[in-house]
N, C-alpha and C positions, 0 to 999 in steps of 0.2 A: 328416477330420483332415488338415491339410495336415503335408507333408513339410519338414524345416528342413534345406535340403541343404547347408550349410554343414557341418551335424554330421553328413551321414549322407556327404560326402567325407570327412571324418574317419577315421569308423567303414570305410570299406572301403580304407582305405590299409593297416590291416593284413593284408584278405586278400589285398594285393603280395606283402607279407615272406613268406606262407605260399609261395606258390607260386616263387619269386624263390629261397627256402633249399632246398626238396624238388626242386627241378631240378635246383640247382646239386650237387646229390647227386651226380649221373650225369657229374661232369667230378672230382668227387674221387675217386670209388670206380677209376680207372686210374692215377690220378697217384699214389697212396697203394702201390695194387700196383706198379707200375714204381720205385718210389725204397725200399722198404721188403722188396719182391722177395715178397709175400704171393700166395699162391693167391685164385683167380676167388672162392672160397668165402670164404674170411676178406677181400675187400677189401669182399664185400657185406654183413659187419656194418655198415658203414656204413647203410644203408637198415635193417638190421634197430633200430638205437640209435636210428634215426629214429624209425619208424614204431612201435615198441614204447614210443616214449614217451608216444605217447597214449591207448594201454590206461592203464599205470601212471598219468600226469595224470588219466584219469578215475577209475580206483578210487580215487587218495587225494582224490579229490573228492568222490566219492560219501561215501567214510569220516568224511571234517571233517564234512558236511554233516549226516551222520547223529551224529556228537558232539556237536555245538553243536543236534541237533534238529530242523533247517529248512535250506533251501537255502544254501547260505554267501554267495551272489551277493547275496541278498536281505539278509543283513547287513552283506557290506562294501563293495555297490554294482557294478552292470554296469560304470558304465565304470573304476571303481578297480579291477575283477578284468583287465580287460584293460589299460589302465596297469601293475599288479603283472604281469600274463604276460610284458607285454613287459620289465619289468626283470628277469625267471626268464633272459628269454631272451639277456639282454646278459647276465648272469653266464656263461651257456655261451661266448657265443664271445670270453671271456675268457681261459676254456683254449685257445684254441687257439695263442697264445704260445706259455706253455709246452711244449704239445707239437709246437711247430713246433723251436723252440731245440733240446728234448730228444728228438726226433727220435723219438714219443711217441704209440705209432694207439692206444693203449689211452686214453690221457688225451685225444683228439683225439675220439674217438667217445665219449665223456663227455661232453666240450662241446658236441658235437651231440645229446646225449640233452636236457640240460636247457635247449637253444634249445628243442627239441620240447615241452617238458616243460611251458614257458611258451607256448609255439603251443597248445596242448589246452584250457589254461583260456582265452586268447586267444577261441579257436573256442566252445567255453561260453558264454562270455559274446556275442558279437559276433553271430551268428546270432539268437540270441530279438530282440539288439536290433534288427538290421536289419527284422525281420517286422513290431516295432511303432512302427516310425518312419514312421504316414504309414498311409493310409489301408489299411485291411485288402485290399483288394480288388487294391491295387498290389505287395502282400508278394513275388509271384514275381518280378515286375522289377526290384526294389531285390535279391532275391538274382541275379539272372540278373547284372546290372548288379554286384555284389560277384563274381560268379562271371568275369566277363569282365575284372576289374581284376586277378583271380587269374591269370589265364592271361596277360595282359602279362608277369605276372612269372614265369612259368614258362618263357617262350618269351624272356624279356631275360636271366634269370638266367643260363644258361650262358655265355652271351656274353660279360659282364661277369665272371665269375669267370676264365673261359681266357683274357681280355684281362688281367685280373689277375694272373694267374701266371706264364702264357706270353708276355706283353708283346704281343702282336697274337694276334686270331681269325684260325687256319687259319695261322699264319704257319711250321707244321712246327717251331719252336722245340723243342730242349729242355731240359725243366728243370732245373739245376743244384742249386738248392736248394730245399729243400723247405719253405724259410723263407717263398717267397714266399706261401704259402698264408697264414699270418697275418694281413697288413693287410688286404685287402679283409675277413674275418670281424673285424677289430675296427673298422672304419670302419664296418659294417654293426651294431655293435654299439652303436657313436655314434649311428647312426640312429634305432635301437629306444629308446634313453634317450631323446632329442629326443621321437617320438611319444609315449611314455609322461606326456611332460612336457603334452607340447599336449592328450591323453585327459584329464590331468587337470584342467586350468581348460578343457575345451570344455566347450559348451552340452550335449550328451551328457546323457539323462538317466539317471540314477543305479538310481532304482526302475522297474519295469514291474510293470505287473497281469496278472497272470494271471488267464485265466477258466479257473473248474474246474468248470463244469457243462457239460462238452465229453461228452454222452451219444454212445454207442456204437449204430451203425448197427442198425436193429431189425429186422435179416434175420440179425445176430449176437450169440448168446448172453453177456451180460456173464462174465467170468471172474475170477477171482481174481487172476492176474499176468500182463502183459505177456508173458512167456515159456510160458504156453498156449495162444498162440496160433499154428497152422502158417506161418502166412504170415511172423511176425515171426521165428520159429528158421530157417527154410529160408533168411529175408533177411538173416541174421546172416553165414550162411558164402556166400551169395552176395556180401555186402558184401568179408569178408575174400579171396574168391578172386578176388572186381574188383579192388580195390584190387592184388592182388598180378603181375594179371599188366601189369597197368598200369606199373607201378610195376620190376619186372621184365622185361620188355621192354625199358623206356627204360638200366636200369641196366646192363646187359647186350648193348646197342648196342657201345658205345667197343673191349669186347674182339674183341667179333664184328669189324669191321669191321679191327682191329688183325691180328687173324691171318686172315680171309680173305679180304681186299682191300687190306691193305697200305694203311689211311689211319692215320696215327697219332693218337695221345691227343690230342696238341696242337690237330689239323684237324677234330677228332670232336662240335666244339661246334656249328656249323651244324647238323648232321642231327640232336642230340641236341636242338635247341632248334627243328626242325620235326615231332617228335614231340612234345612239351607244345603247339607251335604249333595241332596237329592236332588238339589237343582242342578248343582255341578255333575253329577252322575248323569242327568238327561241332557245339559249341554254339550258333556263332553261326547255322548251320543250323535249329536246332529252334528255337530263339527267335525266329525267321521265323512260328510258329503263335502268337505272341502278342500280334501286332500288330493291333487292329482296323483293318481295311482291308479293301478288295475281295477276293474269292475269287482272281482274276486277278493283282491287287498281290500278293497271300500268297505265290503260284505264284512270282511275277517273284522275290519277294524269297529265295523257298528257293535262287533260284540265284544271286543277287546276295551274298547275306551271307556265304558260304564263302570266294567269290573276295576280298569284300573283309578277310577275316579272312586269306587266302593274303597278300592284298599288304602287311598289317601287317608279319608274317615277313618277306616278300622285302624292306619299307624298311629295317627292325631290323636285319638283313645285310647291305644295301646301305650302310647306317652304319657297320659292323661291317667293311667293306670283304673280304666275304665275295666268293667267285663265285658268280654267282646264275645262271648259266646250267645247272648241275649240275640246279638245282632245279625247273627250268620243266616239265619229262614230268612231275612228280605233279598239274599241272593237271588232269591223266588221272585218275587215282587218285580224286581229288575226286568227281566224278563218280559214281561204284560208289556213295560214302558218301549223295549225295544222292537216287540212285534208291534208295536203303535207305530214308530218312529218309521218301519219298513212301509209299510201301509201308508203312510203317507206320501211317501214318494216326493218328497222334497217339496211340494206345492204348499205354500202358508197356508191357505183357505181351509184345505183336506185334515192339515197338521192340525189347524185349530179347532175342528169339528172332531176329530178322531179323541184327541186328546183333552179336549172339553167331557165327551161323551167316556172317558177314562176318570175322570176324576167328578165325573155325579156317581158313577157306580161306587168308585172306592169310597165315597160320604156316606153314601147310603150301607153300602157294606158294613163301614166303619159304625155306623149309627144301628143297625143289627147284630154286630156281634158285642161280645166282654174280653177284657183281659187285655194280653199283648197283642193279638189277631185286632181287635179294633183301633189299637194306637199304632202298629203297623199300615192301615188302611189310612189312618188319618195322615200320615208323613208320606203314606206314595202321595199325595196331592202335590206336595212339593217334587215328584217326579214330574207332573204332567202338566204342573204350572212352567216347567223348566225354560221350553221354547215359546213359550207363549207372547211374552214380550216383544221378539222381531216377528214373529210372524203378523202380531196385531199391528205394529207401527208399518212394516211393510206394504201391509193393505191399505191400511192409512194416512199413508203419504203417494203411495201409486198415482200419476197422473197430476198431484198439485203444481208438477212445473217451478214458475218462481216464487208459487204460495208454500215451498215444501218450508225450510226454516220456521217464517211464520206457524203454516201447522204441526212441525216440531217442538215448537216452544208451546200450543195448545196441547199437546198432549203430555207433555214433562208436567204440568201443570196439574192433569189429574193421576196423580200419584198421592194425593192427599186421599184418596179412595182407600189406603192401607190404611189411614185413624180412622176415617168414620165409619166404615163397614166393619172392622175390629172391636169397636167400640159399639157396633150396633149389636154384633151376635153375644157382646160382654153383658146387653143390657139384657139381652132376649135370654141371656143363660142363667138369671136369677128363679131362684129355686120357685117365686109367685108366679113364673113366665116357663118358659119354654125347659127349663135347667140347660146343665151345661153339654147332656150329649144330643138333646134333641136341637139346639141350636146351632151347629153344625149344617143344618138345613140351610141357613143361610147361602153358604158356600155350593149349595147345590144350585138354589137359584142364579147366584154369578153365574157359577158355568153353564146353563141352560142360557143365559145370554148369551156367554162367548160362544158357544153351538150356534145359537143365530146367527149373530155379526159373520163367521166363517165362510156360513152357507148363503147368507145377503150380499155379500161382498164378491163370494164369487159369480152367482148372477149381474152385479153392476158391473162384472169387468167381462165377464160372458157376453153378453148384451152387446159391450163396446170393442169387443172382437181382440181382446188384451189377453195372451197368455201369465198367465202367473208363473214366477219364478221364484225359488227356495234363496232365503236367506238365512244365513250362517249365521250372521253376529248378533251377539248377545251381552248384553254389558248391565244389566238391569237384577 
């Protein structure tokens, strides 16, 4: 089956928007608290209206779908549900006018639930498509390759928004009004209308087949629901505690860095966009084992593809007319992430335990030292969060057969784990509580979970005489 790449550039210019709007999180959640004078706590509903919107998008998805009967995609078509997402999603950063005029975080985070709200059906629909656009066999690279379009914009996003507001990157400006926040979310809103328009008349196709005689590995007993199986419950709150210290971490930056180094909101965008950068530097790491090539090439390339994912970053703020010398010592940092990535040996389980056990050290690092060496430590997280995402859903769909969908769409669901855990270490970082460097702790505990689930998962498939095998794609 060949590939129509015409239509499958298409299909992954929305997962720009995805990552491009969830960054740009992490430069409003300070600007919102400095102009409206809200606590670490209440500025992180922000990330919580986010990321809770795609719980809520999926259950009234699952709900239509079971009213009408049958899938709902399957009636009103793949690319007409993501066309419809993205107009959910211009309707949200609609609000944010009036809550810029009206000086308005309740109506402001509204408008950000329902960009989310339309990102969830988005993501629905765009993944089944990308898997079956083009030969089966190619399915990880066409996500890896949507996954790597995503991180552009997680690593462009802040940039673009603090150039937005603040009139220059790092420029120390400050804000006067709070209005400026508006235009770039309704120009970005012009945007989503425009694709939605072009999703419509592309070549994109409408229907997909589903094959449903996807038998269940016969070393595992078939069950009843997707949620009897250990591997898929234990990968639910691993998913929800990745995503949150992910997600947490990065949110939770701009304050840290505000009160104990003295860099303001305004300058906070660099480092905030070399943590989402980070992710893309350890994807493009692992996606080094999916190259047929020589053993030697593979080797070359584990070290080649970080740095050139590093130099995206450093051109991105070299545009951005960033200082980029700040930046050069986490060439170092690099490093750790890719002796990890060797040591794991392509096995999800090993990768998730290695790299869990990388990112309590660098929290705790971070949480023992001052200055730029501790806000260094706190963004390699975002290196060692990088593969985490397929490695956890791989072990968590292993074995469900024709429960896999069903526990597919159970775990898209706990991605809502990015607002409330965000939001737990915002409340835990007030100055009567924890403050804001020892609340970092939080993110240690995640990972001391995901170190569990690694090492559990590998005995339940140990047990069942199930080799584990490396997974490439990454789209999260």
């Amino acid at each position: 089956m060949q590939t129509n790449r015409s239509a499958l550039v298409t299909l992954i210019s929305v997962f720009f928007f995805w990552g491009f709007v969830a960054a740009s999180n992490d430069i409003l959640i300070p600007v919102f608290k400095e102009k409206l004078n809200l606590e670490q706590w209440q500025s992180q509903l922000i990330s919580v209206a986010f990321y809770l919107a795609y719980t809520v998008g999926s259950i009234i998805y699952i709900g239509i779908s079971k009213l009408y009967g049958g899938d709902i995609l399957n009636k009103i078509g793949y690319k007409n549900g993501i066309a419809l997402g993205l107009c959910i999603s211009a309707i949200g950063t609609l609000l944010f006018y009036p809550a810029a005029q009206l000086v308005s975080f309740n109506l402001m985070i509204t408008g950000l639930f329902i960009v989310a709200l339309g990102f969830s059906l988005q993501q629905t629909a765009a993944n089944p498509l990308a898997i079956v656009m083009g030969d089966p066999k190619e399915a990880s690279q066409r996500l890896s390759l949507a996954g790597g379009v995503n991180n552009i914009g997680t690593t462009i996003g802040p940039l673009v928004i603090s150039y937005a507001i603040f009139g220059a990157v790092g420029s120390g400006n400050k804000l006067d009004d709070i209005g400026a926040v508006k235009f770039p979310y309704l120009i970005l809103g012009a945007a989503f209308l425009l694709v939605a328009i072009i999703f419509k008349y592309s070549s994109l196709p409408n229907k997909i087949n589903v094959d449903e005689s996807v038998e269940v590995d016969s070393n595992i007993p078939s069950k009843k629901s997707a949620l009897n199986y250990p591997q898929l419950v234990l990968g639910m709150i691993a998913i929800f505690v990745y995503v949150g210290v992910e997600v947490a971490t990065a949110s939770n930056l701009p304050e840290y860095m505000k009160h104990c180094i003295n860099i303001e909101t305004s300058n906070a965008a660099p480092y905030v966009s070399l943590f989402w950068a980070s992710l893309m530097i350890g994807r493009w790491t692992s996606s080094a084992g999916a190259f047929n090539v020589k053993p030697t090439t593979k080797q070359l390339l584990r070290f080649l593809m970080p740095y050139l994912a590093f130099g995206v970053f450093l051109l991105v703020n070299a545009i951005a007319k960033s200082d980029l010398t700040v930046f050069y010592p986490y060439a170092f940092v690099i490093l750790i992430m890719i002796g990890a990535d060797i040591l794991s040996k392509g096995n999800p389980a090993r990768q998730l335990v290695i790299f869990s056990v990388c990112g309590i050290a660098a929290l705790i690092f971070g949480m023992l030292t001052t200055g730029l060496v501790s806000v260094y430590a706190f963004i390699s997280v975002g290196l060692f969060c990088s593969t985490l995402w397929p490695c956890i859903f791989t072990l968590a769909i292993t074995g469900l057969g024709k429960h896999t969908n069903q526990g597919a769409s159970y775990l898209i669901m706990m991605i809502m784990g990015g607002g409330l855990i965000s939001w737990l270490q915002g409340w835990l970082a007030g100055s009567d509580l924890l403050g804001i460097k020892a609340s970092y702790s939080v993110g240690v505990l995640c990972f001391v979970y995901l170190a569990y689930y690694g090492w559990k998962a590998s005995k339940i498939f140990s047990s069942l005489g199930i080799r584990l095998e490396a997974s490439n794609s990454s789209n999260h």
